[in-house]
N, C-alpha and C positions, 0 to 999 in steps of 0.2 A: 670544263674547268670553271668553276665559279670564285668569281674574284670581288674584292669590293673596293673604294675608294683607298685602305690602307695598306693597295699592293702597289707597288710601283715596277715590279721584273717578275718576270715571266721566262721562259728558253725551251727550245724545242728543238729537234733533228730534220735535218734537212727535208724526208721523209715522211715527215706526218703531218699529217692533217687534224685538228680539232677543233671543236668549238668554245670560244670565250663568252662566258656571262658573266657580264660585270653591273653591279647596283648600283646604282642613285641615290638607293634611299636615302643613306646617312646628308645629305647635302640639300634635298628637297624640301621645300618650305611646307608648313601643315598645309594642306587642300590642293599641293601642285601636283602636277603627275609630270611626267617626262613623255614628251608632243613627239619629236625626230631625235634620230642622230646622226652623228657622220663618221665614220672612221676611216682614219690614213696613214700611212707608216713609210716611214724614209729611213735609209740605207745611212751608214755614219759618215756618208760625204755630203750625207742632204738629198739626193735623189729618191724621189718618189719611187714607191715600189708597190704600190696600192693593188693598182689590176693584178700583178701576179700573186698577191697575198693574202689580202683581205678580200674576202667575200661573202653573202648571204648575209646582210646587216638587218636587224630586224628589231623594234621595238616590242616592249610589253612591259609598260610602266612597274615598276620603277625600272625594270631590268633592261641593257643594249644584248644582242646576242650577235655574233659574228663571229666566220669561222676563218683559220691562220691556215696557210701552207707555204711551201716552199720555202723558201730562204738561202741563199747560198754562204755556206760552212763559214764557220768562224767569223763570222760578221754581226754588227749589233746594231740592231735596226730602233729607232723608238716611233712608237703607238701614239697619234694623238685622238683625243673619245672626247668627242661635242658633243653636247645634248641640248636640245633647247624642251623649256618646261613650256605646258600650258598658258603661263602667265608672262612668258616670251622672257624668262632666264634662262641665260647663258653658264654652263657648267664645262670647265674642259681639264681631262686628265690626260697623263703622258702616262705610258707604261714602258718599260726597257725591255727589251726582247731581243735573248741573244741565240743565235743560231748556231750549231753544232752539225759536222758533218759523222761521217759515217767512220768507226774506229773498226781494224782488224785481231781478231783474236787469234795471236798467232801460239797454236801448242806442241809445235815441232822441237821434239827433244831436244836436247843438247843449244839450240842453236841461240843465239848472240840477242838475237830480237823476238826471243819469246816472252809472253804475258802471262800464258794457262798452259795450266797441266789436263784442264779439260778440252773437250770442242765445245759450243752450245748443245749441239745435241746432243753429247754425254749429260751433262747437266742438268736438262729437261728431263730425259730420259729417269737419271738418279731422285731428280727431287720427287718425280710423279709415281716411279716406284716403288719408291723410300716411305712417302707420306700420303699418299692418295688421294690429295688434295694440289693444287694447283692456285686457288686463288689467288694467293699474293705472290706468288710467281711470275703468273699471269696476266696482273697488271701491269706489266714492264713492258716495253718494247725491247725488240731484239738490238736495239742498239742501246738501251737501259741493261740490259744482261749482260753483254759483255761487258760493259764496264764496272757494273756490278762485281761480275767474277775477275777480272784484272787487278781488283782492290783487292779480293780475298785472298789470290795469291802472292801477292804483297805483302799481305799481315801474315800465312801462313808461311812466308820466306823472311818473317822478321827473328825470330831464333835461331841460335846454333843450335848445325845438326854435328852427328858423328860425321868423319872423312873428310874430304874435300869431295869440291867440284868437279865431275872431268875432266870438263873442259875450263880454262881459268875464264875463257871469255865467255860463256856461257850467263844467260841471263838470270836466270832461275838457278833456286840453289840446288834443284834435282835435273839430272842426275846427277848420284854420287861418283866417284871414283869404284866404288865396288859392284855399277849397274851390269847387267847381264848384255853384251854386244855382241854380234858374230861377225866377221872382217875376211873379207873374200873378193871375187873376180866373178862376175855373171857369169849364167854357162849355158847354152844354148835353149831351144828356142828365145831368144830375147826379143823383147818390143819396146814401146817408149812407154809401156805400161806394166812391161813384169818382164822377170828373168827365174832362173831357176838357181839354186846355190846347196848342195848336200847337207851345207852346217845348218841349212835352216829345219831340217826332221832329222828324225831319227826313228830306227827299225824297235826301237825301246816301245813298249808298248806304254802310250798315253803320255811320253813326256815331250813330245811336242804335238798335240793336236792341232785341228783345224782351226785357224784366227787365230792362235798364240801370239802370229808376231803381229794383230790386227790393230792399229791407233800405236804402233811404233813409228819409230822416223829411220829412212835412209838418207845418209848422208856421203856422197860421192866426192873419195879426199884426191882421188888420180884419175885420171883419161877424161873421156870424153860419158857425160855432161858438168866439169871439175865442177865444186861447190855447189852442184843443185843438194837441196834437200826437200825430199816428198815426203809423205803419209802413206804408212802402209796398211791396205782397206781390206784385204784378205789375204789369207796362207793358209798352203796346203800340205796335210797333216805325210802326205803318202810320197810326193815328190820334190817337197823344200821351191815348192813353184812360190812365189809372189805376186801381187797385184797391187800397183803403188799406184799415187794421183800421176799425171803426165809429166815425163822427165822435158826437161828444154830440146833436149836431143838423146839419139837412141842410144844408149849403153852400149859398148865392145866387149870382149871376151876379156883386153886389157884393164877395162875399167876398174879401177878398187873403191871399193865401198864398205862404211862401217855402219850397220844396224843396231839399232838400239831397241831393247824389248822395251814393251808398254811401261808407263809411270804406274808405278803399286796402285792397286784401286785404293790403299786406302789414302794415298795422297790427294788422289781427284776425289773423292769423298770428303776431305777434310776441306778441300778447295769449295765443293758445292754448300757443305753447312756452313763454312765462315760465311759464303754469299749470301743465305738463308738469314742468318744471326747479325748482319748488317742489314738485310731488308726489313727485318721484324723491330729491328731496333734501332730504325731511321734518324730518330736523333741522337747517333752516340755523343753529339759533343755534351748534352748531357750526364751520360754516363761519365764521361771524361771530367764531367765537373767534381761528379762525386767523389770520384779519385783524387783528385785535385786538394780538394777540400781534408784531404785525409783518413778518408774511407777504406776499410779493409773489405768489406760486403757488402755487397746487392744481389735483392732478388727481385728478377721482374719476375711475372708469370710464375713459369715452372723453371724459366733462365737465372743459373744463379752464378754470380761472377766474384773472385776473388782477387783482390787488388792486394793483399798481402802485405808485411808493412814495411816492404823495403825500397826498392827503387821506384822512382815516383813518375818516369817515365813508361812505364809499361802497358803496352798495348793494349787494348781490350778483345780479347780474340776467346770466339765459341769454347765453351767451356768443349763442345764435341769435337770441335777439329784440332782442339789440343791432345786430346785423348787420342784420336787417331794417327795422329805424328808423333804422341809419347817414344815408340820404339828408337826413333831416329834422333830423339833430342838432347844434346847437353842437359845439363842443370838450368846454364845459366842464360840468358835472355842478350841476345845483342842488342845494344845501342843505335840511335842516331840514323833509322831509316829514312830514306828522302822521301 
């Protein structure tokens, strides 16, 4: 990360590790060079936190280099960067550096405290197959992608859809009221990893195959493990067998449970291009000005967006993940998301 005297913040995840180049130049007298420096960082009570943080400080005029780790979540630590010149002047900057821990992406259907409609690894998987390129994808850290995608599903749940919700307390506007669930009782062999259930195949040739119910959610409304909700990671096409993440405790024969089939791909589709269409287009508050200003069009690149001339609050959302949610959407655009 190269930095100069007109930065002052900086922030990072708990998790990484990088290195800071920061210049002198603008501040160095004609014929000085910058001799040492020192760099040290304290915690927003004051307490040094140097050893754990800063390390590998190295000079090469005009530039300091040192590299940052650790940090513990949600704390804002500030940078002090001495440098003494050749000519025995003193330079010294403060930089802000706030720490960020580690966020969960949670995409279990239905449930109260979900974010995404994708996993990361759907995601990955979508953009690298979609576009066969990776670059700026892969400039992110896995904790830069999920929240990358947590925003996209935000703007993609900023319109009405047709129906309601299922569930009212449900976090996400999908599922709808019209989603495809099958609601039953385990039935033997059961583990704390699968069970078997009739409603889940059927002797119909191809209309429930293998993985159908794969990246569904189980959610257990009676017995014993009440209120877990897992992931379901495979199903089989021949016996309605199951294979879900680890329940808290085994499933009974009394158990009731309601499944939920996968979110449409073209929902997580529309989720992975809004993330695409924020990444590409880093400085929306830009875009946002244009609008602002009373703009009905822009075209970046090959991106072309239409702000329309009516309501002045309206999001700027991929012109592709609109298209893809077309099927589900009123006309009209809700208001006043948080």
């Amino acid at each position: 990360m190269k930095l100069d005297h007109k930065v002052s913040y900086i922030w990072k995840y708990t998790n990484e590790k990088f290195t800071i180049e920061y210049s002198f130049a603008p501040d160095l007298d004609s014929g000085d060079t910058l001799n040492t420096c020192d760099v040290t960082i304290v915690d927003d009570s004051g307490t040094d936190q140097t050893s754990s943080m800063i390390s590998s400080v190295s000079v090469d005029s005009p530039k300091v280099y040192f590299d940052i780790d650790a940090g513990t979540a949600d704390t804002s630590y500030t940078i002090k960067i001495v440098g003494v010149t050749t000519n025995l002047s003193t330079i010294t900057y403060y930089l802000a550096c706030e720490v960020f821990g580690s966020i969960t992406l949670n995409s279990y259907i239905g449930d109260n405290d979900a974010n995404s409609y994708v996993t990361l690894d759907e995601a990955s998987k979508y953009i690298r197959n979609r576009y066969k390129h990776t670059d700026l994808w892969d400039t992110l850290t896995d904790e830069g992608k999920k929240r990358l995608l947590i925003e996209a599903a935000k703007n993609i749940d900023s319109y009405n859809y047709i129906g309601d919700r299922y569930y009212d307390s449900q976090a996400l506007e999908f599922p709808r009221d019209d989603h495809e669930v099958v609601t039953g009782n385990p039935a033997t062999p059961i583990t704390a990893t699968s069970f078997y259930n009739d409603s889940l195949y059927s002797t119909s040739y191809g209309e429930y195959p293998n993985d159908y119910w794969k990246y569904g959610t189980c959610h257990i409304t009676t017995g014993t493990p009440v209120n877990d909700i897992v992931s379901i990671q495979s199903s089989n096409a021949t016996n309605g067998k199951i294979v879900t993440e680890q329940f808290s405790a085994t499933p009974t024969i009394n158990t009731e449970f309601i499944i939920f089939a996968p979110i449409d791909a073209d929902i997580k589709a529309a989720q992975c291009e809004e993330a695409l269409f924020l990444l590409q287009n880093a400085d929306m508050e830009d875009i946002i000005g244009y609008r602002d200003i009373g703009s009905e069009y822009l075209k970046i690149g090959d991106v072309s967006v239409s702000f329309g001339g009516g309501n002045q609050n309206k999001l700027v959302v991929s012109p592709k993940a609109k298209k893809l949610m077309s099927r589900w959407m009123r006309k009209r655009l809700r208001y006043g998301r948080a």
